[in-house]
C-alpha positions as CSV (number, residue, x, y, z in Angstrom):
1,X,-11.6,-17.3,43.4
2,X,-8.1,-17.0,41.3
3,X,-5.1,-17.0,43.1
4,X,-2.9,-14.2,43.6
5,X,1.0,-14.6,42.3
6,X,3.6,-13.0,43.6
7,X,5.6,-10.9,40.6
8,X,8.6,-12.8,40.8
9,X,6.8,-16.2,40.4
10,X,5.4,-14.5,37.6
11,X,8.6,-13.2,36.1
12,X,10.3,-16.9,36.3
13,X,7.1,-18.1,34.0
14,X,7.6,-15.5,31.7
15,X,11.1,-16.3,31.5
16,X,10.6,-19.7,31.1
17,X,7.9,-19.4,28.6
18,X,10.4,-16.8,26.4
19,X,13.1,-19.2,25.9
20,X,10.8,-21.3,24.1
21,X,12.1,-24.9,24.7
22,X,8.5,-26.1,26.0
23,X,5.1,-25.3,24.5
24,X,3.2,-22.6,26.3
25,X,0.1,-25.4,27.3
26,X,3.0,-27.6,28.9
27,X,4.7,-24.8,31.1
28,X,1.5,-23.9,32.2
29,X,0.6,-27.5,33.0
30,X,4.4,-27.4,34.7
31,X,3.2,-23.9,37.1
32,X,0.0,-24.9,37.5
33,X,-1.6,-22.3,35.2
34,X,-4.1,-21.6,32.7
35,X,-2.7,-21.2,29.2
36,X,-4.8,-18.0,28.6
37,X,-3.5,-16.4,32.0
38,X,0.2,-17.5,30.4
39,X,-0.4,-16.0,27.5
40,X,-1.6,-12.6,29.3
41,X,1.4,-12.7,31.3
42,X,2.9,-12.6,28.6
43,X,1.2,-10.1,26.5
44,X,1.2,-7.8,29.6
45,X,5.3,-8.0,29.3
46,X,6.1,-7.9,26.2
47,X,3.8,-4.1,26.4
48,X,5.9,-3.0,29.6
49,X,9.0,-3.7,27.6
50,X,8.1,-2.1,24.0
51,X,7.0,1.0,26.7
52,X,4.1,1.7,24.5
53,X,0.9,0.3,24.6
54,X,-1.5,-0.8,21.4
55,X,-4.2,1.7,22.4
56,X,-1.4,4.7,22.9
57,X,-0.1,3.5,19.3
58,X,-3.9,3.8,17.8
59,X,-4.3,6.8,19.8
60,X,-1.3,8.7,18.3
61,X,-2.6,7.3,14.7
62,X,-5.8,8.7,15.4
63,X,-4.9,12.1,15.8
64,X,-2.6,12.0,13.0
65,X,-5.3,11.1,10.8
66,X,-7.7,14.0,12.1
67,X,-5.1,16.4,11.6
68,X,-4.7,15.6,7.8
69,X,-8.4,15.2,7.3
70,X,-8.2,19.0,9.0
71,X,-5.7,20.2,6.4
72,X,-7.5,18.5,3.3
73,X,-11.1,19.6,4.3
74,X,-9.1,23.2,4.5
75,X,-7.4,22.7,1.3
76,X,-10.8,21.6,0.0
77,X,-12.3,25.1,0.8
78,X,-9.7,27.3,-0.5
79,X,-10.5,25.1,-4.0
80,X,-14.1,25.4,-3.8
81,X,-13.7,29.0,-3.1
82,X,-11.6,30.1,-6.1
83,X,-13.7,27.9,-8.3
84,X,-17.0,29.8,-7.6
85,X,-14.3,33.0,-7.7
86,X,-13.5,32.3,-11.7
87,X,-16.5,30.7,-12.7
88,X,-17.9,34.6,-11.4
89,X,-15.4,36.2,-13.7
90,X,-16.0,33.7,-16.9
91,X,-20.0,33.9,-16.5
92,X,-20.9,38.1,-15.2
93,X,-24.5,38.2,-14.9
């Protein structure tokens, strides 16, 4: 079963890790940790302190990019429409 840290303990190996005088493997050989859990810790931080989170980012993009496929799938109507309304007047029948 994993073991719990406290935040602080976590905190100090995130500190640690940022100043970069060590490789990430040998502080987490130092506190006893798995690289990948060091490298989540970190990940996890570096999200708190940007404030924004990768999926919020993609989220924001996303509805961006359905709004201007709204507005050209509108646009595209109102073309289609007054093409078939001056091909009417060119060709009567």
């Amino acid at each position: 079963m994993p073991t719990a840290y406290g935040a602080e303990f976590r905190q100090d190996v995130i500190d640690v890790a940022r100043k970069g005088e060590a490789p990430l493997a040998q502080i987490a050989k130092d506190f006893g940790l798995s690289v990948t859990t060091l490298k989540r810790w970190i990940a996890i931080a570096e999200r708190k302190d940007s404030g924004t989170s990768p999926a919020a980012a993609e989220s924001a993009e996303v509805r961006e990019l359905k709004k201007r496929n709204r507005l050209l799938e509108q646009e595209n109507e109102i073309l289609r429409r007054a093409a078939a309304y001056l091909a009417r007047d060119i060709n009567p029948k």
